[in-house]
Residue frames relative to the residue before (quaternion, step in Angstrom):
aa qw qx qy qz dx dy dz
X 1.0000 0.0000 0.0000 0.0000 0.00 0.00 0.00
X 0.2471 -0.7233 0.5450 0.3445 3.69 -0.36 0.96
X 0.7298 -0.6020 0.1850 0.2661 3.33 -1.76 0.46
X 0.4790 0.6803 -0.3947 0.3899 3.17 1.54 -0.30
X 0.7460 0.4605 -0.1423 0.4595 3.37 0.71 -1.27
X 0.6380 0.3714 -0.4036 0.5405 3.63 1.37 0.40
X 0.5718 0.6097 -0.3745 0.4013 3.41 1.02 -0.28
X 0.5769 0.5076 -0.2785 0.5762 3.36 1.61 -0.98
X 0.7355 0.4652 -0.2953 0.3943 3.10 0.27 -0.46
X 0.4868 0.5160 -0.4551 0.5382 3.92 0.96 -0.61
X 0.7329 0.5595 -0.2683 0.2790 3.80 0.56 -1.92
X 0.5432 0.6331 -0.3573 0.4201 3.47 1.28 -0.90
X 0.7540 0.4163 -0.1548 0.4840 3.10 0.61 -1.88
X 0.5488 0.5554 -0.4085 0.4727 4.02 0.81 0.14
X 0.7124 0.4536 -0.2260 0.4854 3.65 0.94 -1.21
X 0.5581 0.4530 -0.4081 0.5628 3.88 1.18 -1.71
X 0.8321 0.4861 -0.2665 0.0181 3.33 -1.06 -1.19
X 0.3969 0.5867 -0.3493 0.6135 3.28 2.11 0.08
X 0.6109 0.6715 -0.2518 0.3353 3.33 1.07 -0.85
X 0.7093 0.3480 -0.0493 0.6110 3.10 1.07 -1.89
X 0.5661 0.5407 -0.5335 0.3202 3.82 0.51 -0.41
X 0.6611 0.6809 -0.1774 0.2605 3.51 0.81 -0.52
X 0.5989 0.5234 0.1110 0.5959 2.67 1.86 -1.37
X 0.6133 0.4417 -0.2547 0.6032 3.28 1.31 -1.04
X 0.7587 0.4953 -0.2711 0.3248 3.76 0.70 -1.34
X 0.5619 0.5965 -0.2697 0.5057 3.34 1.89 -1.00
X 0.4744 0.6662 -0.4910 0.3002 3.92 0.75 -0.29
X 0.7732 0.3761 -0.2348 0.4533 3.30 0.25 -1.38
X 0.6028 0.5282 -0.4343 0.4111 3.76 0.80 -0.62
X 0.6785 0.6486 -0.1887 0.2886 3.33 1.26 -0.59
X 0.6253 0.6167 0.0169 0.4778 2.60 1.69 -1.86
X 0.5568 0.4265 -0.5124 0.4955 4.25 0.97 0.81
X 0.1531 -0.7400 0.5934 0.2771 3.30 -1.28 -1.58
X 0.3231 -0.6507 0.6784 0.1093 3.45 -1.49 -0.36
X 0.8187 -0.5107 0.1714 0.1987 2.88 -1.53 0.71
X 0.3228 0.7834 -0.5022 -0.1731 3.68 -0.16 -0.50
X 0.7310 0.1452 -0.2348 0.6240 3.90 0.87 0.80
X 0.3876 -0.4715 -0.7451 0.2686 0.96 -0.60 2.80
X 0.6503 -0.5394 0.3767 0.3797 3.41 -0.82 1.30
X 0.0268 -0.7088 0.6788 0.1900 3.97 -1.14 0.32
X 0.6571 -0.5848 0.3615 0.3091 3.48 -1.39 0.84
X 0.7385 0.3896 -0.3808 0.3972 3.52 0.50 0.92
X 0.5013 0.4713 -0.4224 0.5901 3.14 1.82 0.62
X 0.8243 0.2047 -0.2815 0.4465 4.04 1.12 -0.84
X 0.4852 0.4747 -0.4899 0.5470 3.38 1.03 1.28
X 0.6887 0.5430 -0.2855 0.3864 3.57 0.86 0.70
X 0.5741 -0.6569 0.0672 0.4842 3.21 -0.30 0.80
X 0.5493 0.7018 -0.3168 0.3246 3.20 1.39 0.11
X 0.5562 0.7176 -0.2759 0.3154 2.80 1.62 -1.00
X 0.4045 -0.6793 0.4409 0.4248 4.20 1.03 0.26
X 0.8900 -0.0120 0.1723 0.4220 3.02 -0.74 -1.57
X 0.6774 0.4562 -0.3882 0.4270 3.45 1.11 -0.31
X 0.5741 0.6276 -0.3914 0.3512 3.28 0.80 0.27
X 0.7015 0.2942 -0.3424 0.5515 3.27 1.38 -0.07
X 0.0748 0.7010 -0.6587 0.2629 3.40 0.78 1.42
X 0.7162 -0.3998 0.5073 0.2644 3.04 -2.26 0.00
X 0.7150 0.4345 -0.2534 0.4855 3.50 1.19 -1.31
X 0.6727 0.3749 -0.3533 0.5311 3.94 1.10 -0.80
X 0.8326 0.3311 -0.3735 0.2400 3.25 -0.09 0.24
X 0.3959 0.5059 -0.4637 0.6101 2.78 1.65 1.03
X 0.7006 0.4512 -0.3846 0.3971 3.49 0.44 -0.49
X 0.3007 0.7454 -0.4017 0.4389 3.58 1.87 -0.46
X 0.7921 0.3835 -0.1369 0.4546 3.10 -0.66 -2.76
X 0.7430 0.3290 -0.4218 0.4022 4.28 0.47 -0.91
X 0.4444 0.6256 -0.4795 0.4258 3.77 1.01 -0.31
X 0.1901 -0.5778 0.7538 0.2486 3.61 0.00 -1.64
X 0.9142 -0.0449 -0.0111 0.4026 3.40 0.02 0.52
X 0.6154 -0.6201 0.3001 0.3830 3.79 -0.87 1.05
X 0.5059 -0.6207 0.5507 0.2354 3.39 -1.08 0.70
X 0.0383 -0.7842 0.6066 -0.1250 4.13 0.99 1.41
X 0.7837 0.3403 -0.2002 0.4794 3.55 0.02 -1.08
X 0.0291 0.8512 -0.5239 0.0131 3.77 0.36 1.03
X 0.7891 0.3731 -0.2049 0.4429 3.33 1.05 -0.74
X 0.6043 0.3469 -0.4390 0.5673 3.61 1.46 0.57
X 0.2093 0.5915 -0.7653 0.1436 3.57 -0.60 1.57
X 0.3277 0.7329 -0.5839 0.1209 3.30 0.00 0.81
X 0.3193 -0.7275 0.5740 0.1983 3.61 -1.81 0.12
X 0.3113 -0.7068 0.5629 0.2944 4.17 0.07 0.60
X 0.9390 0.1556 0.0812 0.2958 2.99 -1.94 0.52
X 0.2187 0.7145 -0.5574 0.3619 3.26 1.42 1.63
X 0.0257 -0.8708 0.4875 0.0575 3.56 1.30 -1.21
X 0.7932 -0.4329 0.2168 0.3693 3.50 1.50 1.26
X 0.5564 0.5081 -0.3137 0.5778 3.32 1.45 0.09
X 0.2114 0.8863 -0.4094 0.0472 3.74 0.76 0.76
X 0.6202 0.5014 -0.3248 0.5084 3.40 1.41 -0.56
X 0.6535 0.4668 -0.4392 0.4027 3.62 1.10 -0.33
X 0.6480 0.6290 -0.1344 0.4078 3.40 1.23 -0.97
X 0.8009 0.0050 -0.1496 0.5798 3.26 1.03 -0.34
X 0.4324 -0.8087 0.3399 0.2086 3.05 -1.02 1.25
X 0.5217 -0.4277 0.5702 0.4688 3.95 -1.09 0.55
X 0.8651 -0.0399 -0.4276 0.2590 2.33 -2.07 1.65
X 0.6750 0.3072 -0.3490 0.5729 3.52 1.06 1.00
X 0.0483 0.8863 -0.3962 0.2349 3.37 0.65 1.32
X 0.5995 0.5183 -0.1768 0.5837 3.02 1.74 -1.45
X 0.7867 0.3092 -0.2342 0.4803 3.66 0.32 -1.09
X 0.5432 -0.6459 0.4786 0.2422 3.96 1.11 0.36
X 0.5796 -0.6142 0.3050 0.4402 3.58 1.94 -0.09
X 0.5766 0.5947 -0.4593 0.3207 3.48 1.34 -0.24
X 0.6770 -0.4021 0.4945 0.3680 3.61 -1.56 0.49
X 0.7134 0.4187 -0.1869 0.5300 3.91 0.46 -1.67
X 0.8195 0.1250 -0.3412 0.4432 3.85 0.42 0.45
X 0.4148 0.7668 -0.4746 0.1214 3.39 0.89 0.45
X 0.5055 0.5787 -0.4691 0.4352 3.64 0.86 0.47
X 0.6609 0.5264 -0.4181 0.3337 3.25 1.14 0.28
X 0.6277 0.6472 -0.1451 0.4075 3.25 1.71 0.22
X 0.2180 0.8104 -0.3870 0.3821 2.84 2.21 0.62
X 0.3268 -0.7199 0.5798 0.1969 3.44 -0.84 0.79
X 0.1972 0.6599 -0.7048 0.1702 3.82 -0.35 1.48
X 0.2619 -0.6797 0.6048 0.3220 3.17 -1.94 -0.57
X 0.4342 0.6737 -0.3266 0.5008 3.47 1.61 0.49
X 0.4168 0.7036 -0.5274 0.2304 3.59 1.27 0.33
X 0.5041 -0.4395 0.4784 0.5691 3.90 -1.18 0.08
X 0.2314 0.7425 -0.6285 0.0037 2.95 -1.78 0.47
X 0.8052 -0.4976 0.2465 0.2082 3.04 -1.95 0.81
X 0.1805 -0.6819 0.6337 0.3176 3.89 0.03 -0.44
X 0.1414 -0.7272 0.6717 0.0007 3.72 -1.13 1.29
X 0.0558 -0.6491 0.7315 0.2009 3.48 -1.89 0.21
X 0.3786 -0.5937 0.5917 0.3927 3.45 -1.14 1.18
X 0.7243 0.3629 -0.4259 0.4030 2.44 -2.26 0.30
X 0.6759 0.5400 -0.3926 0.3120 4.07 0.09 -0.27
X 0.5214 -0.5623 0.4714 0.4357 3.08 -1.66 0.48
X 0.1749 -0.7732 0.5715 0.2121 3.38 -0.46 0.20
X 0.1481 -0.7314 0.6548 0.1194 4.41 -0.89 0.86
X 0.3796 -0.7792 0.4900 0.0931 3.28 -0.35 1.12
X 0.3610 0.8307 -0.4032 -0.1309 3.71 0.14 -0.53
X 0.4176 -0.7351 0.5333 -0.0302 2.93 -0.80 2.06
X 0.4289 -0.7447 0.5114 -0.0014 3.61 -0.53 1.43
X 0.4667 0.6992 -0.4836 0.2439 4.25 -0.33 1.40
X 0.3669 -0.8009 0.4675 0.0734 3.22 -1.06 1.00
X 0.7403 0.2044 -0.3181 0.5558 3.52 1.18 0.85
X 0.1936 -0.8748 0.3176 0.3104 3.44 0.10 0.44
X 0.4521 -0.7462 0.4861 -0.0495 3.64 -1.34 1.31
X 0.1005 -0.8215 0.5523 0.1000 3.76 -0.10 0.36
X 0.2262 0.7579 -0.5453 0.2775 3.41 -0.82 1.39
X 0.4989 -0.6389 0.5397 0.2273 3.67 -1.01 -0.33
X 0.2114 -0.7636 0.6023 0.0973 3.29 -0.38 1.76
X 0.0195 0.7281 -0.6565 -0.1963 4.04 -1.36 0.64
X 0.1572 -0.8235 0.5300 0.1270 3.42 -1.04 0.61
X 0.1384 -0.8013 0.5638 0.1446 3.53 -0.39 1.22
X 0.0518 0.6209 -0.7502 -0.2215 3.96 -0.99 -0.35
X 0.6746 -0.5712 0.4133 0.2185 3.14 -1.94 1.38
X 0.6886 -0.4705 0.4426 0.3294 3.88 -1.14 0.71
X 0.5516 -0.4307 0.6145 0.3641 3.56 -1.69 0.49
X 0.8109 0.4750 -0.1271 0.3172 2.68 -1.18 1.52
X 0.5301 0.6264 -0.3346 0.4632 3.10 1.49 -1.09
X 0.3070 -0.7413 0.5930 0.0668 3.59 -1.23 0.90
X 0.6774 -0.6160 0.3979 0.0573 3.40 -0.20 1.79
X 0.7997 0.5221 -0.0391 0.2941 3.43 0.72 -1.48
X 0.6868 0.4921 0.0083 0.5349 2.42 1.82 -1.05
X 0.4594 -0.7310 0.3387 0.3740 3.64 -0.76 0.25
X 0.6772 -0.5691 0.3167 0.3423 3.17 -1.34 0.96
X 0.1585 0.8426 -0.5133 -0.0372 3.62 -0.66 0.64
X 0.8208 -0.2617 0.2114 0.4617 3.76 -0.90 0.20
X 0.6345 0.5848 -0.1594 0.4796 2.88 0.89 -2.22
X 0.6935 0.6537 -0.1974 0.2298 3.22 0.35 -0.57
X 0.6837 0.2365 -0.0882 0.6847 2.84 1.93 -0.61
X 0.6462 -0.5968 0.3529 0.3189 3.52 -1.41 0.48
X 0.4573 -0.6706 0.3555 0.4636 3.43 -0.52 0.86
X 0.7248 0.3366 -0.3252 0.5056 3.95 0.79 -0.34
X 0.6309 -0.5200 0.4799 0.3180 3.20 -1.36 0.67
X 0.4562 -0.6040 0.5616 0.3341 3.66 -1.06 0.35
X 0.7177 -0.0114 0.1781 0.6731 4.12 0.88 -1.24
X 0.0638 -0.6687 0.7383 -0.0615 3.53 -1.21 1.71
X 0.1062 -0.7937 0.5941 -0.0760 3.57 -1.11 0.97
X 0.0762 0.8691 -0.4873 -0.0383 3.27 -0.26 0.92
X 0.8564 0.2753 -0.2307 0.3709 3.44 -0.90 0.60
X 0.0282 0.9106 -0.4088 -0.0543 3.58 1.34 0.37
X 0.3378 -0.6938 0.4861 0.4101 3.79 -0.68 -0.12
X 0.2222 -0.7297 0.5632 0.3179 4.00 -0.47 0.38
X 0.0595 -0.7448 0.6646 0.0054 3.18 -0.82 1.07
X 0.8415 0.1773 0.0000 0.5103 3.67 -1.29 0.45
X 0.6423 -0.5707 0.3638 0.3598 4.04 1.26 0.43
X 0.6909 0.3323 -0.2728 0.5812 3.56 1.58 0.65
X 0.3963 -0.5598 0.6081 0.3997 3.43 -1.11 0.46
X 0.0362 0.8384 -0.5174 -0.1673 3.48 -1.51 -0.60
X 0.0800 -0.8632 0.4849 -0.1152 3.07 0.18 1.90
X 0.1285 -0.7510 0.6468 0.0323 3.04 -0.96 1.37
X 0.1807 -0.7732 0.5929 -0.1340 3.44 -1.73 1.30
X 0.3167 -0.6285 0.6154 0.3550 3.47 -0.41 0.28
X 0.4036 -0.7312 0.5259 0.1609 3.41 -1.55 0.31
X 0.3335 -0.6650 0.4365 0.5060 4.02 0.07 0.20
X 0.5206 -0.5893 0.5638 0.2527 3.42 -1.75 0.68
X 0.6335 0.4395 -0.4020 0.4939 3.74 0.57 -0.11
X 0.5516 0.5666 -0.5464 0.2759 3.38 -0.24 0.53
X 0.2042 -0.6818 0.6960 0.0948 4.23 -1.67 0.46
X 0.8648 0.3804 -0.0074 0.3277 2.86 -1.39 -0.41
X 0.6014 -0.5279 0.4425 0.4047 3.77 -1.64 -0.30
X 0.0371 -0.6918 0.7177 -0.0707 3.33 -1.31 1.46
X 0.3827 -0.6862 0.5676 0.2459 3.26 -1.78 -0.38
X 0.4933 -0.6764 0.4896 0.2436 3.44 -0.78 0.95
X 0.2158 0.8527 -0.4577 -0.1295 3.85 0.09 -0.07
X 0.2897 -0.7793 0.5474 0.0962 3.34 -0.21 1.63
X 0.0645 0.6795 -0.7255 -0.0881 3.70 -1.78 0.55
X 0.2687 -0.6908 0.6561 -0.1423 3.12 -0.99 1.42
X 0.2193 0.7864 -0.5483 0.1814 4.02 -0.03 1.98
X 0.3131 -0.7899 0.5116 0.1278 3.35 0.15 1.69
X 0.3988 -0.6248 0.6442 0.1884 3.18 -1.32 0.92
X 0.7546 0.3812 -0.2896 0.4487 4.00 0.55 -0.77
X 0.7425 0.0953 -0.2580 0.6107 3.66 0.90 0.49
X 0.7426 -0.5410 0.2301 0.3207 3.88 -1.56 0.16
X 0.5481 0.6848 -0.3190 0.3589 2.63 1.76 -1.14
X 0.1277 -0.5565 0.8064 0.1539 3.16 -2.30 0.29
X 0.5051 -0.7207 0.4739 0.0278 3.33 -1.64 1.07
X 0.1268 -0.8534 0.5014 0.0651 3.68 -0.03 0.38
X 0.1958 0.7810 -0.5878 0.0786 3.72 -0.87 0.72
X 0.1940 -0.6791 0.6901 0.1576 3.41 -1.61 0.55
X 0.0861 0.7151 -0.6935 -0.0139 3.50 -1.18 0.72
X 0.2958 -0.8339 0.4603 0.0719 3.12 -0.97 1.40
X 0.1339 -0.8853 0.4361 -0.0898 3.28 -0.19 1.08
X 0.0082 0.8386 -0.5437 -0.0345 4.10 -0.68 0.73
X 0.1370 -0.8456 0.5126 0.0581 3.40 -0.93 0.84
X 0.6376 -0.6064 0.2226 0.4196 3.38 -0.94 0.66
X 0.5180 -0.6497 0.4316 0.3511 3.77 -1.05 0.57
X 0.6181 -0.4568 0.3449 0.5388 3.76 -1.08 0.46
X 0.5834 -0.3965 0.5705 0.4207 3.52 -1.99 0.56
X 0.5432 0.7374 -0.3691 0.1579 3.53 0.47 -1.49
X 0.7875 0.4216 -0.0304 0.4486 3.12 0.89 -1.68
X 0.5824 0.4285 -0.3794 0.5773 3.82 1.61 -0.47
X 0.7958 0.3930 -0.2283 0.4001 3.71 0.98 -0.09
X 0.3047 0.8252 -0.3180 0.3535 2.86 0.92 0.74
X 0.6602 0.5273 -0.0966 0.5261 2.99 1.70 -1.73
X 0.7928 0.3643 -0.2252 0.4336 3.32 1.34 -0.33
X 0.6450 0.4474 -0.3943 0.4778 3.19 1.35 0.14
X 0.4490 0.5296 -0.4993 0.5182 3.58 1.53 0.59
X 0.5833 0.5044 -0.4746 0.4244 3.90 0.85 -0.36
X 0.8825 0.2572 -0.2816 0.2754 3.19 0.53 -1.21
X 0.3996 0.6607 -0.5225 0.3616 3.37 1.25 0.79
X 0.6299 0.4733 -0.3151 0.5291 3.66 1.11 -1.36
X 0.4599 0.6195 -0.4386 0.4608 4.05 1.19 -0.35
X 0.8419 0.3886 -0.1200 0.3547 3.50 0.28 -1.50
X 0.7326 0.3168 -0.3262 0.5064 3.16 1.40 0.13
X 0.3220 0.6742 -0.5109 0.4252 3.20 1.15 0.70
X 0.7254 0.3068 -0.2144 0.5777 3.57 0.61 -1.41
X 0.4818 0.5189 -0.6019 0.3692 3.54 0.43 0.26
X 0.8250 0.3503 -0.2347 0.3762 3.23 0.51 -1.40
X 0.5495 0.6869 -0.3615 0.3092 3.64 1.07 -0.21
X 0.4544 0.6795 -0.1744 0.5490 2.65 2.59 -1.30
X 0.6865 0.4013 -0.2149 0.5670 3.69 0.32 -1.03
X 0.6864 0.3258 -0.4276 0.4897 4.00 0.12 -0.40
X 0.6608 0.2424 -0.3442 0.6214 3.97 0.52 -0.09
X 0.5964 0.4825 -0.5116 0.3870 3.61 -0.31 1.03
X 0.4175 0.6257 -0.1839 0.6328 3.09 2.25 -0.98
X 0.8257 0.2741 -0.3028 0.3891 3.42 -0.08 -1.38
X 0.7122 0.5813 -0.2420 0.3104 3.59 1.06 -0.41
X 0.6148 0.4702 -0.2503 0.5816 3.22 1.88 -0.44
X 0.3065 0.8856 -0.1647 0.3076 3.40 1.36 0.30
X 0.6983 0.3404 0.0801 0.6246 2.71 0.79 -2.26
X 0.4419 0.6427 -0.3832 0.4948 3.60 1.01 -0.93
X 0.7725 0.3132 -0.2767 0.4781 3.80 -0.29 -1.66
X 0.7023 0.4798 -0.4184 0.3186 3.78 0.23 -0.82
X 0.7283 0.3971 -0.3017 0.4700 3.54 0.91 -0.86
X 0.5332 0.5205 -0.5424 0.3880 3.62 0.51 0.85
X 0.4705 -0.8439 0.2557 0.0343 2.97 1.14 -0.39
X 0.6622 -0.3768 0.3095 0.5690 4.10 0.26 -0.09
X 0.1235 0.6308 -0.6944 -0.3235 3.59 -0.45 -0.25
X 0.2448 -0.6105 0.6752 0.3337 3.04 -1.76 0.01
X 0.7077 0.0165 -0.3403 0.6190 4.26 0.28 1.11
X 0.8963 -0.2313 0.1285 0.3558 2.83 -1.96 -0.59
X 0.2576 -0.7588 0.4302 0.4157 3.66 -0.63 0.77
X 0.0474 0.7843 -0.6112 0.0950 3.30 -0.65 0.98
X 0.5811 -0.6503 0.4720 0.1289 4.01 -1.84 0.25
X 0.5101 -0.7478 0.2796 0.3200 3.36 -0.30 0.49
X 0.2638 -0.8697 0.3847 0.1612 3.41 0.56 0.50
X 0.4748 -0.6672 0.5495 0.1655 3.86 0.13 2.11
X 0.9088 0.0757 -0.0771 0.4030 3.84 -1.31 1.10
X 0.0487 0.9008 -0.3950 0.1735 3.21 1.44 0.69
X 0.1036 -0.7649 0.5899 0.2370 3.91 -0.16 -0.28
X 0.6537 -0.4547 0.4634 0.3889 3.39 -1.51 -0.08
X 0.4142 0.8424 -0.2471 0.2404 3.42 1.47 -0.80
X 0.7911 0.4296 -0.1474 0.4097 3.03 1.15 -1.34
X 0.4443 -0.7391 0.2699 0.4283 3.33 -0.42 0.81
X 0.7450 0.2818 -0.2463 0.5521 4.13 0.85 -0.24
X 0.3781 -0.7087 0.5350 0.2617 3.72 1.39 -0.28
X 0.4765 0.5771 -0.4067 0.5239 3.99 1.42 1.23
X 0.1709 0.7101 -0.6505 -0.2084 3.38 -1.27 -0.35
X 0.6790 -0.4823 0.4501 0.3222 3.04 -1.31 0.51
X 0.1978 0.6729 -0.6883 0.1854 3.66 -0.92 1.46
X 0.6540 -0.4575 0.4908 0.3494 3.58 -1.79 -0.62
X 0.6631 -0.6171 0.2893 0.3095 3.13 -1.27 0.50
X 0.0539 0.8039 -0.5806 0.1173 4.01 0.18 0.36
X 0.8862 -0.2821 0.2689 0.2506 2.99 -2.26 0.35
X 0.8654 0.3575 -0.1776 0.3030 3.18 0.88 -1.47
X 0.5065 0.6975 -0.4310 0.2668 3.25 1.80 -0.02
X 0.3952 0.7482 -0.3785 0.3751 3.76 0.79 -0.11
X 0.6977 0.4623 -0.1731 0.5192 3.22 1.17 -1.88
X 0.6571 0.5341 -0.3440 0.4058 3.91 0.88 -0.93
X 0.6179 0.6016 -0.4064 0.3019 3.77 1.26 -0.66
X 0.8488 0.2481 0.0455 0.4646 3.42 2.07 -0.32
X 0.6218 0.6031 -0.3239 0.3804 2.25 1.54 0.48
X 0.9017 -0.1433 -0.0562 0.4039 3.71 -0.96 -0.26
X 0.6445 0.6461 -0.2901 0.2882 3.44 1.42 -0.18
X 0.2703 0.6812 -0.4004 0.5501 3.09 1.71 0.50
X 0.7166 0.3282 -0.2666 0.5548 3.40 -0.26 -1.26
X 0.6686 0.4216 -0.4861 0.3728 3.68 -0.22 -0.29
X 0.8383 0.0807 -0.2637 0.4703 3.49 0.20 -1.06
X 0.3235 0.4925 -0.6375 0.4963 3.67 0.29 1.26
X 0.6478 0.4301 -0.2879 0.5589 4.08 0.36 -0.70
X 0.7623 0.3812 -0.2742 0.4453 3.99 0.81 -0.50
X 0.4364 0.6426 -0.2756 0.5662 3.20 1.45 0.04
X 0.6291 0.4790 -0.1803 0.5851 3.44 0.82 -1.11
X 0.6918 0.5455 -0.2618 0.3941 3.26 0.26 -0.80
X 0.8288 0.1380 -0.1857 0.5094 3.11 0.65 -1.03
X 0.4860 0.6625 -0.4015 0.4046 3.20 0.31 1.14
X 0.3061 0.8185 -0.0096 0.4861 2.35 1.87 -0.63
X 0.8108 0.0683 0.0965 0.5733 2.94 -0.08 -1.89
X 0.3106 0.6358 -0.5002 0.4991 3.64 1.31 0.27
X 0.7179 0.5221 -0.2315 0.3981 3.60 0.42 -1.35
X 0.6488 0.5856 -0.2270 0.4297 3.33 0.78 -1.59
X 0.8043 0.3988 -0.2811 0.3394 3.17 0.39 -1.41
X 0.5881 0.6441 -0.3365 0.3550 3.61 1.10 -0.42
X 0.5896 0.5310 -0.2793 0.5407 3.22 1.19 -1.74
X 0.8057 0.2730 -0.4136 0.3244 3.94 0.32 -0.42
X 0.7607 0.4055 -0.4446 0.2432 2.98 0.92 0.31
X 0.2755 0.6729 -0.5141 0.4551 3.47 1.57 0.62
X 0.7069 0.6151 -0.2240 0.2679 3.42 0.84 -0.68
X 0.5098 0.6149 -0.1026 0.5929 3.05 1.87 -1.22
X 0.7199 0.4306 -0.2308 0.4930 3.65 1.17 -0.93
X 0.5967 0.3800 -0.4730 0.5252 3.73 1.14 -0.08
């Protein structure tokens, strides 16, 4: 090669290669992802993120970041190798412990988030543009967990809920599908690890995620109505049992002896022609009714024969 034409040639490769070192070094940072169903807070705090990014919670996590959250799909940590709870520390779960995502580790309950149903399959779909072979774990945060607070180890179960390894990327997403536990309420977090076997790196992700609250508690208010309901008509029930047993005592009235019932098939036998009963409907009718005339008509009678028996024997004496 004469010397001109090697000298050019050294110069090219002096000027190109600053060029490409950049480009070459930016691949792999490029070349993972993150979540975006259920969205995780470093895909909808980014400029990608549309409208959820000008939430209340991302743009706080922005101003505490210092700077937009561009690189969404390189939260990543080298050379964990499965040792994640030692390696990253509690209350920086979300940012995986780096400095460049630490506004995602604010402790709100106002993040974007996903609507869940326990019990569901759940398709995960994990956003990447080179594909990587590894083992996805997915934790979601204990009964209970308190939003408010920062994210910590404790917080999750020491076993994953659904580990997947080796997904196929179809269409520029993995797509892992998991059942979801049935005990869960309320707002949790989804906390995805993502440790590639074909490079050092482990991945880090929050997805926030809220499920419906027990029936229990939306029904409550209404079985307190229909308790204060049911004793209403009780007691309306009981004040018209009152007003009816009422009128009942007044119209018996004084007695003047024992209150007692006439007694259906009576004989003369008895010595008042009563027996001894409770007060009822029909005493009223007995204070006047037909037993008068009877012993007025027995009276007679025996006078009567009061009379008779004398006259015959005045007779016997003439």
């Amino acid at each position: 090669m004469p010397r001109t034409t090697a000298h050019r040639a050294v110069l090219t490769a002096a000027l190109v290669t600053p060029l490409l070192l950049p480009l070459w070094a930016a691949g792999p940072a490029r070349a993972h992802g993150a979540p975006t169903d259920p969205v995780s807070r470093v895909v909808a705090c980014s400029p990608e993120g549309g409208g959820r990014a000008g939430s209340a919670a991302c743009r706080a996590a922005v101003a505490a970041n210092g700077a937009p959250f561009t690189a969404w799909d390189n939260l990543r940590v080298a050379n964990v190798d499965g040792r994640d709870r030692q390696v990253v520390p509690d209350g920086k779960l979300c940012s995986g412990g780096l400095p460049g995502y630490k506004g995602l580790d604010l402790s709100r309950a106002d993040w974007p988030a996903t609507r869940m149903t326990p019990g569901e399959t759940l398709t995960m779909r994990y956003v990447s543009t080179i594909p990587h072979t590894g083992t996805f774990r997915m934790y979601l945060t204990k009964p209970g967990y308190d939003p408010a607070g920062p994210l910590s180890w404790s917080d999750l179960p020491e076993e994953p809920f659904a580990e997947v390894t080796d997904p196929a990327l179809t269409d520029g997403a993995y797509r892992v599908e998991a059942t979801l536990p049935s005990d869960r309420t309320g707002r949790h977090v989804l906390y995805t690890v993502w440790q590639n076997s074909s490079t050092p790196d482990t991945y880090y992700s929050c997805s926030d995620v809220v499920f419906p609250e027990e029936k229990k508690d939306r029904a409550l208010p209404e079985k307190k109505q229909e308790e204060e309901a049911s004793r209403g008509v009780e007691k309306q029930a009981s004040r018209g049992v009152e007003k009816e047993s009422t009128p009942l005592a007044s119209n018996s009235g004084p007695a003047s002896g024992p209150a007692s019932v006439p007694t259906s098939g009576s004989t003369s036998g008895s010595a008042s022609g009563f027996t001894s009963g409770s007060v009822s409907e029909t005493t009223s009718e007995s204070a006047s009714g037909p037993s008068t005339p009877m012993l007025a008509g027995g009276a007679a009678a025996v006078l009567l024969l009061t009379g008779g028996a004398a006259l015959a024997a005045r007779l016997r004496r003439r």
